[in-house]
N, C-alpha and C positions, 0 to 999 in steps of 0.2 A: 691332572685336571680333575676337579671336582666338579660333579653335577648334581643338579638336586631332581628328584623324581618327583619330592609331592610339590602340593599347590598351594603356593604363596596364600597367605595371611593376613587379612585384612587387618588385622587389632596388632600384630607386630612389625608389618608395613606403616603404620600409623603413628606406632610407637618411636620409629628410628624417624620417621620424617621430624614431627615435634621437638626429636632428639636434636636434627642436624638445624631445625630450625632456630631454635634457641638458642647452638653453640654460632652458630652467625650472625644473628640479633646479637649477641654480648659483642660483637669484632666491631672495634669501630670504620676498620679500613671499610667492610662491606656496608655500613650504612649510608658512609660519605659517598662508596661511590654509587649506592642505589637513591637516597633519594636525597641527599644535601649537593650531591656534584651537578644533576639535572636542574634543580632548582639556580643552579650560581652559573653555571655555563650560559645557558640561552639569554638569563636577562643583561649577563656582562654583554655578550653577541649584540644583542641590541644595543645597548646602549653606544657601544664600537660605530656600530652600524648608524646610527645617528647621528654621532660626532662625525664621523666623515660623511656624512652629506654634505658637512657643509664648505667641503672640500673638493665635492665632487659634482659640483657645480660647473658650468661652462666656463671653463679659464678661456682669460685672453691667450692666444696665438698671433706670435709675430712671424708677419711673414715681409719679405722681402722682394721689392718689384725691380727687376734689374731690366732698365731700360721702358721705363715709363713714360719718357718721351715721344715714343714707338708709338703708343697708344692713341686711338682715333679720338677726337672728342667728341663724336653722339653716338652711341649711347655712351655714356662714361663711368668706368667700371672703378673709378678712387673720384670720390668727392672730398675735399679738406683734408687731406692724406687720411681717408677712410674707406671705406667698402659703400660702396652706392646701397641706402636705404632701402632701394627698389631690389636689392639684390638679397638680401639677409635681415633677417627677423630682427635680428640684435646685432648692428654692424659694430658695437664697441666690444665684442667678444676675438675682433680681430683688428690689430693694430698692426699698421702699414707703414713700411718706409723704403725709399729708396734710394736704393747706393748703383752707383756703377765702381767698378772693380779699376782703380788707379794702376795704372804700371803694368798691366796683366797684357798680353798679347791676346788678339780676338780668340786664338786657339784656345787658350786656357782658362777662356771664362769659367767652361762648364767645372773646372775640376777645382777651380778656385770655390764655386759655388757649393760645390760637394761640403767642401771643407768646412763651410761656414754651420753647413747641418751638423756635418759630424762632432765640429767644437762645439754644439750648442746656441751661437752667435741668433739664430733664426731657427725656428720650425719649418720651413716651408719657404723656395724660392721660387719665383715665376720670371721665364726667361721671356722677355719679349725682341726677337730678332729687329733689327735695324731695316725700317722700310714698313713697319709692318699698318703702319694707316694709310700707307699711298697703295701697297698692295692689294689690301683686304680692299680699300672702297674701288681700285681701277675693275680689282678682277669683279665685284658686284654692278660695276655699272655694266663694261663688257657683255657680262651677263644678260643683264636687261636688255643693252642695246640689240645682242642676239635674238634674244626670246622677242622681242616688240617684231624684229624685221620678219622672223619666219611667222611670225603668225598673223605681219600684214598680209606676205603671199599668202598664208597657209598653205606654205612647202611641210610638210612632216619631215621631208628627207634634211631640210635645213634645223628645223629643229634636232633632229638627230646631232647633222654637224656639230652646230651650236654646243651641246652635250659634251661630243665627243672631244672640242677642242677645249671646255670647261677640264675634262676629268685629264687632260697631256698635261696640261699647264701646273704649276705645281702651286698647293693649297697652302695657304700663310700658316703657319704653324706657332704657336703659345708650347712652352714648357713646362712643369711643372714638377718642379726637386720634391723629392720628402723620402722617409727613411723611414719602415714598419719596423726596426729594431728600434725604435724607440717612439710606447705609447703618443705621447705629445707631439709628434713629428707626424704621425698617421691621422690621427685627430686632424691634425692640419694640412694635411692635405687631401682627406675627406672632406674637409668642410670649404677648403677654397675649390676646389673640383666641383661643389656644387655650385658657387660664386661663378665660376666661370662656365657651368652650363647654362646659368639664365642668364649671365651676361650675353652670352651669345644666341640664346632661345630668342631677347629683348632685342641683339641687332638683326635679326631675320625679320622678326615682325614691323619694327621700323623701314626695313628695305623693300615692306609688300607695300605698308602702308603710303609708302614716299611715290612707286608704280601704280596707286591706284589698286592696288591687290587687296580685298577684304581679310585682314589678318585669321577671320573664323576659319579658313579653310585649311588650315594648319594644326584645329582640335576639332573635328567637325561633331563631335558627342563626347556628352562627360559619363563617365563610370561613375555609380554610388555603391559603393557596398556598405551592408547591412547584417549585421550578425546578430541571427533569429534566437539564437540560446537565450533563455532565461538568466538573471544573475545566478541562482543557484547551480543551475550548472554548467555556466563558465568557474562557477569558483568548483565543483566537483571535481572538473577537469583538470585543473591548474592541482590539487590538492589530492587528487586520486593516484599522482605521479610519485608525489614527493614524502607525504604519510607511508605507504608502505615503504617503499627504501629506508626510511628514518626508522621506523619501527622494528624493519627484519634483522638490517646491521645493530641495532640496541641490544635485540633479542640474543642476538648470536655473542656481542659482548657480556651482554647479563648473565649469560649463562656459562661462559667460559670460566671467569675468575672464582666464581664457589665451588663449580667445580672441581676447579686444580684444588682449594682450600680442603675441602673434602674427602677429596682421596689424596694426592700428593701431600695436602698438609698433616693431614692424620699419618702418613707414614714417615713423615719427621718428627712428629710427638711421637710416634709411637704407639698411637692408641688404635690403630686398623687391624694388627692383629689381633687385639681384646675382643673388638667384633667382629669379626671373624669365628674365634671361638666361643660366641656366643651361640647359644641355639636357634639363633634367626638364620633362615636360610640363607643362600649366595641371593638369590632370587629377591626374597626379602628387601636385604638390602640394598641391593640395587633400585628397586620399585621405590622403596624411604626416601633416597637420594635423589634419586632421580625426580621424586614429586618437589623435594625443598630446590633441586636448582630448576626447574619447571617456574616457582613460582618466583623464585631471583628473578628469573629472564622477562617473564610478565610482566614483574613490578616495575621494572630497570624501563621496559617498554613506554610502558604507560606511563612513569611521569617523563620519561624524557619529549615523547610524544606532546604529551598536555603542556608542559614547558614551553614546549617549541611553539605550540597553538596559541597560548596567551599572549606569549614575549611578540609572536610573528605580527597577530592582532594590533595592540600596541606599535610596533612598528609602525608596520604599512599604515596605520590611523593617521602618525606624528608625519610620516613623510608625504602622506597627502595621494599615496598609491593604489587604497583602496577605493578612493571618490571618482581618480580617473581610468581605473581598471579594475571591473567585478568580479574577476576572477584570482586579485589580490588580497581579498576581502578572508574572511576568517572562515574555515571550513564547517562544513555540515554536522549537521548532530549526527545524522543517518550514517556518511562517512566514518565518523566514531565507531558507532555501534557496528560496522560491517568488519571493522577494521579488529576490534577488539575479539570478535568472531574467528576470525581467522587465525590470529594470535594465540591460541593455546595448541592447537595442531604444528603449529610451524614452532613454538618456543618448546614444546617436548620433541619434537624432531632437535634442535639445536644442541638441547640439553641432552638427549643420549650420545648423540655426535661428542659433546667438549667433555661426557663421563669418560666414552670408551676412550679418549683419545687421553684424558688424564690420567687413566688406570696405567699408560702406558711410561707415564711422569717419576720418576725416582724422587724429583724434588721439585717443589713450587716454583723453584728458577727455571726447573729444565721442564716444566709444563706450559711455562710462558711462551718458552720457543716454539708450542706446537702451534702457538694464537697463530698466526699467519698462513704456514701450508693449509689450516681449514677455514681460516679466512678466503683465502686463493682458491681455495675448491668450491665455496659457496657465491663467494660475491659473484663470478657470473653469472649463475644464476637469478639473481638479484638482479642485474644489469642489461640481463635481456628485454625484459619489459620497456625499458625506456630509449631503448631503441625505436627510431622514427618506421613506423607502419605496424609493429607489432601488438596484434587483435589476440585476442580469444579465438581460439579454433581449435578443431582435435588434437591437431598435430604439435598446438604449444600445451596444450592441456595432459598430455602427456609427461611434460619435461617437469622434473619438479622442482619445487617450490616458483618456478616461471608461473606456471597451471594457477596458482595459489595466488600470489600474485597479479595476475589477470583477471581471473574470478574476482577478486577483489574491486579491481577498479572498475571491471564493467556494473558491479553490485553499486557501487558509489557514483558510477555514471549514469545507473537509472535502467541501464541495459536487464534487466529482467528477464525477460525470456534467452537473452542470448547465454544467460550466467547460470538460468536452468537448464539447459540442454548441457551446457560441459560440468554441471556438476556433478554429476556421478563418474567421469573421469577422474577429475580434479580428487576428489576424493578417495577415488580406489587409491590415486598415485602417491599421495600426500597420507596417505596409513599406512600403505605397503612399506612406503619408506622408512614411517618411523617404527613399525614392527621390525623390519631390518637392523634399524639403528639400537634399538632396545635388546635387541638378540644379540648383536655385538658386544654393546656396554652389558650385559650378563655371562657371556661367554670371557670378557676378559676379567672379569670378577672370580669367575673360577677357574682358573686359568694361576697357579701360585708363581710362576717364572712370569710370568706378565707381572705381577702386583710387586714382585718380591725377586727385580732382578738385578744383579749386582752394580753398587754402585762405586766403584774401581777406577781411577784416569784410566784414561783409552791411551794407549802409544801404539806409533805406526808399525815402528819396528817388530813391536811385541805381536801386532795384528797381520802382519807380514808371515812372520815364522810359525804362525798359527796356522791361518790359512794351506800354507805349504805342509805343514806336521801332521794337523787334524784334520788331513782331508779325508770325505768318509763316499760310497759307492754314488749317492744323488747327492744333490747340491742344496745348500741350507736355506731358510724362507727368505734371508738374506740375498743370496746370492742371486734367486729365482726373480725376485723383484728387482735388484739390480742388473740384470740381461734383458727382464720387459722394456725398463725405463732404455737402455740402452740400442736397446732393437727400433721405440717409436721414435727417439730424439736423432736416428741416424736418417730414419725416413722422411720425419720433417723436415731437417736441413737437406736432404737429398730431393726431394721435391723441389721447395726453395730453387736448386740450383740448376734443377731438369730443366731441358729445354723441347720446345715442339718436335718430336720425331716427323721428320720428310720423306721416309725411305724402311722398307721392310728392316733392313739392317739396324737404323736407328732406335725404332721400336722394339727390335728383339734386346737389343744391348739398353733399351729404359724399362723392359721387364726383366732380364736375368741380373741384372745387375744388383738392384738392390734387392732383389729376391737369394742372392747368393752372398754377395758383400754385405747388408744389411740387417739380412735375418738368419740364415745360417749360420755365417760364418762367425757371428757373438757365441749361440748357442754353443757352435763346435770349439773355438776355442778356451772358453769359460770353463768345458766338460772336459778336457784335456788337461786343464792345469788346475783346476779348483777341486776334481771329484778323481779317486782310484780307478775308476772303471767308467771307460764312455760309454760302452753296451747300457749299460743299466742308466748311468744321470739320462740319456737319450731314450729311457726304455726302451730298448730293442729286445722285444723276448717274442715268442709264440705263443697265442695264447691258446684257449684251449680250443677244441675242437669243434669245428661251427661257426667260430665266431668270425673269421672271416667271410665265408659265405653268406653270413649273419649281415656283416657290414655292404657287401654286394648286394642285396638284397636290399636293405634299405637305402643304398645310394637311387635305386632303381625309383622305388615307393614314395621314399620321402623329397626326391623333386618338382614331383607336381603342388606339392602345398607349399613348398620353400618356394616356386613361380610365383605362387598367387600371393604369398605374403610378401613379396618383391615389386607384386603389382598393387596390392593394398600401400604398402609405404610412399611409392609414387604418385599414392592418389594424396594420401594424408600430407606428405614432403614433396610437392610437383619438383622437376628437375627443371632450372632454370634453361631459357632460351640459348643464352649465351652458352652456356654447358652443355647444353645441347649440339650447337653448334661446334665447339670443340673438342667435343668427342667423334665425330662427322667422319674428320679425315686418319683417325685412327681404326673406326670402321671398317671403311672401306679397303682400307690395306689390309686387315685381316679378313676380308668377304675374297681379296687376290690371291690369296694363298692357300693351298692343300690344306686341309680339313685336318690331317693328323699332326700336321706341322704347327698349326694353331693350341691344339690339343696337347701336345705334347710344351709347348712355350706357355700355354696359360691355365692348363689344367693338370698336368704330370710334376711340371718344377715347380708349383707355386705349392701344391698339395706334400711335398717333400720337406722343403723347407720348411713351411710355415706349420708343419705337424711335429718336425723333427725341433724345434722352438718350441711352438706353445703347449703342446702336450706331451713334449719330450722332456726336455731340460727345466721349463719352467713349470710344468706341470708335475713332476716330479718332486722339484722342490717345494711348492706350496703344499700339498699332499701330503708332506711329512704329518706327524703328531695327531693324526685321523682328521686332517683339513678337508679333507674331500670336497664337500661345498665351496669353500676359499678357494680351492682351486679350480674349480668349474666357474667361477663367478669372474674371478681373476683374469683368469685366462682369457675369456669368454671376450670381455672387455676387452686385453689388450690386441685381441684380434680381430676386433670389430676398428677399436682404434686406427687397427695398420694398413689399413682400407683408403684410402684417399680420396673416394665418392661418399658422400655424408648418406644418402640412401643406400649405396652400398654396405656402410658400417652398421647399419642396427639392421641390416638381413645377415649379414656378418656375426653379429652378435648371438642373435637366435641358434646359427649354424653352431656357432663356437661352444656353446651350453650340452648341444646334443652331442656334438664330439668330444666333448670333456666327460658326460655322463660313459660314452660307451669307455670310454680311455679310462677312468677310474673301475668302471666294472671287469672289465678284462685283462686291465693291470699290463698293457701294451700298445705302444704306439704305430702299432700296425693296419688293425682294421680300420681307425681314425684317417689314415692315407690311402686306404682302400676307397670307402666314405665318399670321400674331398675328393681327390681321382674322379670320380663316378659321375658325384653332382656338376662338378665344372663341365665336362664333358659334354656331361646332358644338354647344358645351358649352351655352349657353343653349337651343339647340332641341332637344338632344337629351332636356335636364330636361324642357321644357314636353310632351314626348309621355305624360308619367307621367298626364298629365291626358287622356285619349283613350286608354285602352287596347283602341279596336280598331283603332287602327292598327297593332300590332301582328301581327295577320292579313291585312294587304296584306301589297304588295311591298315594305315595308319590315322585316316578318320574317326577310325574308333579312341583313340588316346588324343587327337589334336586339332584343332578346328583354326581358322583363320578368323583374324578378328575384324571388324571392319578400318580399321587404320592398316593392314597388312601384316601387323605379325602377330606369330603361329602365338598361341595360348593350347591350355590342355581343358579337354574335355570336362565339363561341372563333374558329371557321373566316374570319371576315373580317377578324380582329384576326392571323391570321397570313398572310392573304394582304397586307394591308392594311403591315404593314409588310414584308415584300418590297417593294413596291411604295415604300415611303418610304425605303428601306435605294438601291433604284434611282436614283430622284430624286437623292441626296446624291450617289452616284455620280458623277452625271449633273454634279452644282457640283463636284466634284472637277478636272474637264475646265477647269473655268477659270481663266484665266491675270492676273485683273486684281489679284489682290490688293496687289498692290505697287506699284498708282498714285499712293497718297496719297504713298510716297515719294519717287515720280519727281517729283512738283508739288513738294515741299518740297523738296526741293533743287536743282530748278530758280529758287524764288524765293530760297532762300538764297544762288545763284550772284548773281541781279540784287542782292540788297543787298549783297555784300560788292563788287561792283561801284561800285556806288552809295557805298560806304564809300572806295575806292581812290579814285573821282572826285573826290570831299569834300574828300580829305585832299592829293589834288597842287595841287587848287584855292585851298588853304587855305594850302600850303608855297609858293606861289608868289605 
């Protein structure tokens, strides 16, 4: 791996962008698809979109009235075999006929009827039982005749009767067939279901009217609503959704395919290693590249953007959607310009993403295949926002490109103050990230077994015998990512299939279990059959001396701030009601049981396992080739990941960073279980004090206070002395020097096989 020490170049940074620029202006595939495919997509779209309008107009629906005879005649629900005027806006949008079912036994009307939807014959059947006008008007007169006599006595208790003998007697009942597998059938029986609620709304009101009953008393006030928005921002609103999504997916497209052309094309011509041996840094070049597909991703945004805004305009103009809805109307200039704002942070976030991932490309085929998995890792991101109730707030302004995204629309919605106050989140998040992403795309730049790794058919067989042959003391970056992936995909379907424990026994076998089946036992078998030595892929070593009282010490220290930022995320990520409640009766069955018996089921086994995995076997392997950070980051993640409480995952996460740091310093996955051991511990004994609140007035008032909802917190004052003290400690793992054993071992036994391999083969020549 080559790295560069000095500092990138502005006049040879410059140089390779114009460079990269200009060999892409000559491509015609990149022109078509940045600005001749924007231009021809949207206005084809429209014009699609207008020719079926006129298609997508109210079709007639036939529907079928089986036993029309039934029917009362006032109010009359078919005039001239049509739909009563009084009943539908447009009664020629439904056409009516009625059949009775010849030959059919009374039992098999209904299935006869089915039939007639499912061939198509009708949309929509309406079954009217036999009797149903002597029924409906005896049971309304009865009615009346009741309601008149008790309220000549004014008996109440005969009104009641009256009631009661109304709701025995059984109500005349209408049918109605239709079938939601198929559009036009649903249509039609949405639209007759409204037919027959005013059908029936209009015989109620006839039946007060006909008693003398004032019909008003059956709407006795009308509702008006009134939407006070402006046009400008109802149309903000409708367009503050739909502009960013359009723009960030463009972005992320625009930026993928010059990409791949750039580095995976150039190592099909051949010319990447020319520049490479040129005297422009790694750095350099990355920075060039990185600004021409920066300004791809822009371009590709913005016309496809403005396309869509012209064509949309035009549209909704011709279809008549802007006159009757302002918020279909053409979007903001303001919109524009916030949008466009936000787009160069978010298209160089993109654009280091689809570099580093093409550096990884052998060829422009097999760079294609990456489009998708970082499709699939961004589009939720994307997709959160448009989730119903999702605001601007701390807690989204963290997440990124979400953050960005929000910021955005609240800018376009006018929200001002709200878009000030999260922007200096939004922005720490949305540059952290892409200095991340840009460190990456430069690390894999110099990195020559990334740029320059063999392009060979894969066979199974071949990769079988390997694995088995060349297995070396830890497990390869390969294998570490494939036992992560395998470890969260066992506990997501294992969740999935959990069910509520009832019973101490239940509970204990829905924490050991996937804590031993699940995470364990990949780590241990993987280390057994992939790696020479399980001691070492597991780091099992001692490390040096201190460093476990080192890790005791800070399990101590560093819980009082792992509390509060436990209790800060709870503030930022409230824990739903519901979640709340069902964690309730898990609680309380652990509040029934012995204090070491808790302790040892959710602080002893979880800290085994899940250290003997992520910082064993997986940490190991990430680690390799001076990953150190990769594997702090990695890890970090997939054990924040394997958390199944979403607030418990990113206090998870935090945890997993510090344990990864001391695990690479000490080159042992010992004090990391020391650590873990310690903090859970804490956490469970510091709950159980909620129950004894006079412990609180010892000497343990000095570290714990009661809060006013009843449970224990730690002292402001000990929570700042206490990390001092943990800030010390890490210091303290700073000082150590072993982190680079795992390498010295691996390539010490790579030295004995390639050994082993030279003896082979003189043995074999001779």
């Amino acid at each position: 791996m080559q790295q560069d020490s000095q500092t990138p170049r502005f006049s040879t940074i410059r140089l390779i962008y114009l460079r990269e620029m200009r060999d892409q202006l000559r491509d015609r595939r990149t022109i078509f698809t940045i600005a001749i495919l924007p231009m021809l997509v949207y206005p084809l779209v429209g014009m699609l979109m207008l020719q079926m309008a006129q298609f997508t107009q109210q079709q007639p629906i036939s529907i079928c009235i089986v036993g029309e005879e039934n029917l009362p005649g006032e109010p009359s629900l078919v005039i001239d075999d049509g739909i009563n005027p009084a009943l539908l806006q447009k009664p020629e949008t439904v056409r009516i006929e009625s059949r009775t079912p010849v030959d059919v036994a009374p039992a098999q009307i209904d299935e006869t009827c089915q039939s007639w939807i499912r061939d198509g014959l009708f949309d929509a059947v309406v079954l009217v039982p036999a009797g149903f006008d002597k029924h409906a008007n005896s049971a309304s007169e009865s009615t009346s005749n009741a309601t008149n006599d008790s309220a000549s006595n004014n008996d109440e208790s005969s009104v009641a009767d009256a009631s009661a003998d109304d709701d025995s007697e059984t109500v005349p009942q209408i049918e109605l067939l239709y079938s939601v597998a198929s559009d036009q059938s649903r249509v039609a029986g949405d639209r007759m279901q409204m037919v027959l609620d005013r059908w029936r709304s209009l015989w109620v009101k006839e039946r007060l009217i006909r008693e003398g009953i004032d019909a008003s008393a059956l709407r006795p006030f009308e509702i008006e609503s009134r939407d006070i928005a402006p046009e400008s921002t109802r149309r903000a609103a409708f367009w503050s959704k739909l502009l960013p999504f359009v723009m960030l997916v463009w972005a992320m497209t625009g930026a993928f395919y010059p990409a791949i052309d750039l580095v995976a094309g150039e190592k099909e011509r051949g010319t990447l290693e020319t520049l490479l041996c040129s005297p422009a840094l790694r750095g350099e070049i990355v920075w060039g590249k990185l600004a021409a597909v920066t300004t791809f991703s822009i371009m590709t945004s913005l016309l496809n953007v403005v396309s869509m805004q012209l064509t949309a305009t035009f549209a909704f103009h011709q279809l008549g959607l802007s006159q009757g809805n302002a918020a279909m109307g053409s979007p903001p200039i303001g919109a524009m310009l916030w949008l466009l704002l936000a787009l160069f942070p978010l298209s160089a976030l993109f654009s280091s993403l689809a570099l580093a991932v093409a550096a990884m490309a052998r060829s422009s085929k097999e760079g294609q295949y990456y489009l998708m998995p970082l499709m699939m890792v961004t589009l939720p991101l994307v997709l959160v926002p448009l989730l119903p109730g999702t605001t601007l707030s701390l807690g989204t302004s963290l997440i990124p490109v979400t953050g960005m995204f929000l910021l955005v629309r609240a800018l376009v919605e006018g929200q001002y103050s709200e878009a000030l106050l999260h922007l200096p989140v939004v922005a720490l998040v949305t540059f952290g990230c892409l200095s991340l992403a840009v460190r990456w795309a430069q690390r894999q730049f110099e990195n020559e077994d990334v740029l320059f790794r063999d392009g060979e058919q894969w066979d199974l067989g071949m990769w079988m015998r390997h694995l088995w042959r060349d297995r070396q003391p830890v497990a390869s970056v390969g294998q570490a990512l494939m036992c992560g992936v395998i470890v969260l995909m066992g506990l997501f379907f294992g969740r999935l299939m959990a069910s509520q424990p009832h019973s101490w026994n239940d509970l204990a076998i829905a924490i050991l279990l996937p804590q031993i089946g699940m995470i364990l036992a990949p780590a241990l078998l993987m280390s057994i059959v992939l790696t020479t030595s399980i001691r070492t892929s597991l780091r099992i070593r001692f490390p040096q001396r201190g460093a476990m009282a080192a890790a005791l010490l800070l399990g101590f220290t560093l819980h009082p701030t792992y509390s509060q930022l436990g209790y800060w995320i709870g503030e930022i990520y409230p824990m739903s009601d519901a979640a709340k409640e069902a964690l309730m009766p898990i609680m309380e069955m652990l509040n029934a049981q012995p204090l070491w018996a808790v302790i040892f089921m959710m602080a002893f086994v979880p800290a085994i396992c899940e250290e003997f995995t992520f910082r064993g076997f997986i940490f190991g392997g990430l680690a390799r080739d001076r990953g150190g950070l990769r594997a702090i980051l990695v890890t970090a993640l997939m054990f924040g990941f394997s958390h199944a409480i979403f607030q418990q995952s990113l206090a998870a996460t935090v945890m997993g960073c510090v344990l990864g740091w001391i695990a690479l310093r000490t080159g042992s996955v010992l004090p990391g279980i020391v650590l873990h051991v310690t903090n859970n511990a804490l956490s469970l004994s510091v709950a159980r004090t909620s129950e004894h609140p006079e412990l609180f007035d010892s000497w343990l008032g000095f570290f714990l206070r009661q809060s006013a909802d009843g449970t224990p917190s730690y002292q402001p004052i000990w929570i700042v002395i206490s990390a001092s003290l943990a800030v010390a400690c890490l210091i303290y793992y700073s000082l150590f020097n072993d982190q680079h054993a795992d390498d010295e071992e691996i390539q010490k036994s790579e030295r004995e096989w390639i050994k082993s391999q030279e003896l082979q083969a003189s043995q074999t020549a001779s």
